[in-house]
N, C-alpha and C positions, 0 to 999 in steps of 0.2 A: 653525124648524130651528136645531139648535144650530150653530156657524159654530166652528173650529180654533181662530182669534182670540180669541172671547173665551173659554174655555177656559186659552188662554195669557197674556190680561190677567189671569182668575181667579189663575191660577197665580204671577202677577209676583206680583198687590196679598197674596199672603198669605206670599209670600219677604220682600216690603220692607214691609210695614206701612202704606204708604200708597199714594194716587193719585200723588202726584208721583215716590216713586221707582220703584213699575212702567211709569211712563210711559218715566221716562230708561232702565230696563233693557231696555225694547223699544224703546227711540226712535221713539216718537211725542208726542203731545201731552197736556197731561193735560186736556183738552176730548174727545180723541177716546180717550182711557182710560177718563173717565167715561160714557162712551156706551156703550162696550161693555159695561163691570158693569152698568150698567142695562140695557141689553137681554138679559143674560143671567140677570140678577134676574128680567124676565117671564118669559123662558123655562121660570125654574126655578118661579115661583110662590111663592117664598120669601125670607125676606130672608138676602143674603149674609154682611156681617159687621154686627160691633156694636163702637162706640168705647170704650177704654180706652184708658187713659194716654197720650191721644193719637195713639193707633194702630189701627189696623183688626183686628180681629181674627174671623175667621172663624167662622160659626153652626155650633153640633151639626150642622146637615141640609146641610153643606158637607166639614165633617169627616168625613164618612159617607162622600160623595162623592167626595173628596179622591184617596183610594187609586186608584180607575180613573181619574180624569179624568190625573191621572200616566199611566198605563199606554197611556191615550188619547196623550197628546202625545210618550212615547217612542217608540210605534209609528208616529207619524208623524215623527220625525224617521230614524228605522232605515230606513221609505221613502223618503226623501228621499237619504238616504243611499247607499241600495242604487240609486236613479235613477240619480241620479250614479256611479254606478259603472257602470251598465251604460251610458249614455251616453260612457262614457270608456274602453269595452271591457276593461274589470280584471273584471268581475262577471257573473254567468247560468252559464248551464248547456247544452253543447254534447253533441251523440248524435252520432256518426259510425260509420257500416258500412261495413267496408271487406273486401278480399279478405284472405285469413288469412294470406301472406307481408307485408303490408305491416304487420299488426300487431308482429310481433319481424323486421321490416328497416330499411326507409325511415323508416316514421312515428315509432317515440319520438323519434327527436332532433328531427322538427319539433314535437310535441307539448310537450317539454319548454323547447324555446325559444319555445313558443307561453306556455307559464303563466309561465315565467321572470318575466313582469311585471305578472302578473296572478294574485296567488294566491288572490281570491275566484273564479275560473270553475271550475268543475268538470267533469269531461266524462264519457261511458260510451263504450266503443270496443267494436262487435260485431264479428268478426272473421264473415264466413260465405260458403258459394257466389256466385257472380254473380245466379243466378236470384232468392236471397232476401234479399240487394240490393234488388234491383229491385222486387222483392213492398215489401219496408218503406218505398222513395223513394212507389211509386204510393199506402202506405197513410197517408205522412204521419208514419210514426213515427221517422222520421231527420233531421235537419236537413242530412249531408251522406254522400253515397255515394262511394266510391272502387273502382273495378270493372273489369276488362276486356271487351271482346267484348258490346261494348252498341249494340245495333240500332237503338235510339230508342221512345220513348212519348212519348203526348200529355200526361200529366199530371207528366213528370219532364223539365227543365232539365239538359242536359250540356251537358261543355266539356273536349275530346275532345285530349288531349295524344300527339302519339309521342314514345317515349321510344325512344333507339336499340338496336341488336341485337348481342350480341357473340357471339364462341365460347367455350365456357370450358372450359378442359383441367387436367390436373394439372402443377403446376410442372415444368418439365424434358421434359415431352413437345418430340416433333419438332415439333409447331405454332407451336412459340414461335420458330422460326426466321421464319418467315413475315411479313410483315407487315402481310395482311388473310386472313382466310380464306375461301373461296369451296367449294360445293358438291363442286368435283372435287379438293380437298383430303380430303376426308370420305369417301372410296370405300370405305375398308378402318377405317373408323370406327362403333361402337358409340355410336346414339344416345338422349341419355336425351332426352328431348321432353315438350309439354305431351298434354295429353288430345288424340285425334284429330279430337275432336268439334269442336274451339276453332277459333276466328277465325286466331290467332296460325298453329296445327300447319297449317290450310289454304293458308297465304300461305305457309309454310316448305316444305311438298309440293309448290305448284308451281313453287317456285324451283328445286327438285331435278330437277324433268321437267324443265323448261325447258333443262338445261345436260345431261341426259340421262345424270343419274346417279343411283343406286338408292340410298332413303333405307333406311340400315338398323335400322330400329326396334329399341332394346334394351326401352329401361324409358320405360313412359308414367307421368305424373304431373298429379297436379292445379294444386299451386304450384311457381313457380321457385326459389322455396328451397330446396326439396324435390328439386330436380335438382343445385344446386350440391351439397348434403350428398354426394349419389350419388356425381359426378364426383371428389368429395374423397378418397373411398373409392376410387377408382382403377377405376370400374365404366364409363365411356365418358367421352363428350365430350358437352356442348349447348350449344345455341343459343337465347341468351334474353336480358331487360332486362338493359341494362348496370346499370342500378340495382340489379338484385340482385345483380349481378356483382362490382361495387366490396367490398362489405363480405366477401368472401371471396379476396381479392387478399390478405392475409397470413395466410391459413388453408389457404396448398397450393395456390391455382387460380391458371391466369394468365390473362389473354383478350386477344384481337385483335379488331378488327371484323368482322363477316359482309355478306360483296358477295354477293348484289345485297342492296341496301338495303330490309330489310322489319321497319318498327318494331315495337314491340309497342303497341298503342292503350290506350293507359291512358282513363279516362274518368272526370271528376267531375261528381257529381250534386247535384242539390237539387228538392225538389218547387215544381212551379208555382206550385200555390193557397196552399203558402204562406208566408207572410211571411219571409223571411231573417232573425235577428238580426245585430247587429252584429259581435258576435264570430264569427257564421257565416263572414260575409260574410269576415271579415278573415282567418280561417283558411284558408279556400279561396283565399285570394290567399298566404296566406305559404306554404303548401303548394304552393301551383301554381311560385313562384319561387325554391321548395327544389329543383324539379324542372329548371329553367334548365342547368344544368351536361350535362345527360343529352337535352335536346332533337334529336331529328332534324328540323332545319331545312328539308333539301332531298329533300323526301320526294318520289317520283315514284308518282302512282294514274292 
């Protein structure tokens, strides 16, 4: 079997023209230079070079050769190279699905502080429902999910964040007096909401019973960004992630916190079977500690 080495002693003895100085440009010996041209001489079955003026100089059926065994040694150094890179997290190639507001909200600025120092990794971002999330985590074809209102599977990895709950109204409205907002605030309030169907809209419903006030359904929606647009537009008031909240604070909206405390459960995924990359891994931490700012700490379930 042909062996990387001698290939690379080939290569030295026909840069320097002799054993001694392929040996010194690989720093080894020239005992153990001449070892390897000879066992690559059997290999090949032919004779490598022929002496002139003192120098080595390589046979027609080496010359022939010449061109790939090149091509041979660049592609192993390109590997080596790309190793190292991916062992130093600068390099690969990252898939993340996530919910469609976090595509144009939260995520580009971790994304682009994420390549800021790594500009061999490349990534593909699928924006889509929760359900088809969850189909790609269990299919393998993600490396990382970002999702709400996730029940759990056996063959999918969560790590279940609350992120807190605001009110968010049009600048100047009477709520901005207030200093938290609560359900009996909201009586004579036009609500834009998530879908009825969600995790989120269930835990918001029965905060409203509870204080026995009538929630009044305006406009349902699928994303929270898609509510803040609403609200901009002077069509009601809602109650959703302070994360989406924040980026529309000099766009007309103002917000207050919503009492009683009911987060929105963000949730990041990865499949079990398999294997993390490194730059997975490190994304889902720098992600998860973009999210520190917006934590509800003292969650009560």
């Amino acid at each position: 079997m042909l062996r990387i080495r001698q290939l690379e002693a080939l290569s030295a003895v026909i840069s320097t023209g002799s054993i001694s100085g392929a040996a010194s440009s690989l720093g080894i010996s020239q005992p153990a230079m001449s070892r390897l041209i000879s066992d690559l001489s059997k290999n090949f079955d032919f004779s490598l070079f022929t002496k002139r003026d003192g120098q080595l100089k390589p046979t027609q059926e080496v010359l022939l050769l010449y061109p790939d065994i090149e091509r041979v040694l660049e592609l192993m150094k390109n590997i080596q190279y790309t190793s190292s890179e991916i062992n130093e997290r600068t390099a690969g190639h990252l898939k993340l699905a996530c919910l469609p507001g976090f595509a144009t909200s939260h995520l580009p600025k971790v994304v682009a502080e994420f390549l800021k120092d790594r500009p061999e990794v490349t990534m593909t971002i699928e924006p889509d429902r929760p359900e088809r999330i969850l189909e790609w985590m269990v299919g393998e074809q993600y490396d990382i999910g970002i999702t709400d209102g996730f029940s759990g599977h056996p063959s999918v990895e969560r790590r279940e964040i609350n992120i807190r709950t605001v009110c968010i109204f049009p600048q100047g409205h009477h709520l901005s007096r207030l200093k938290s907002v609560s359900p009996k605030d909201l009586v004579d309030e036009k609500l834009i909401h998530s879908r009825k169907d969600s995790v989120f809209f269930q835990s918001l419903s029965q905060a409203f019973q509870e204080e026995q006030v009538k929630l009044k359904s305006s406009i349902e929606v699928r994303q929270f960004t898609s509510a803040c647009e609403l609200v901009s537009n002077g069509l009601g008031v809602s109650i959703l992630s302070e994360l989406d909240a924040i980026k529309y604070v000099n766009q007309g909206l103002e917000f207050r916190p919503f009492l009683p405390k009911i987060p929105h459960k963000l949730t990041l995924l990865r499949p079990i079977l398999q294997r993390p990359s490194l730059i997975a891994l490190e994304f889902m931490q720098m992600f998860e500690t973009s999210l520190a700012p917006f934590i509800q700490k003292d969650v009560v379930t």
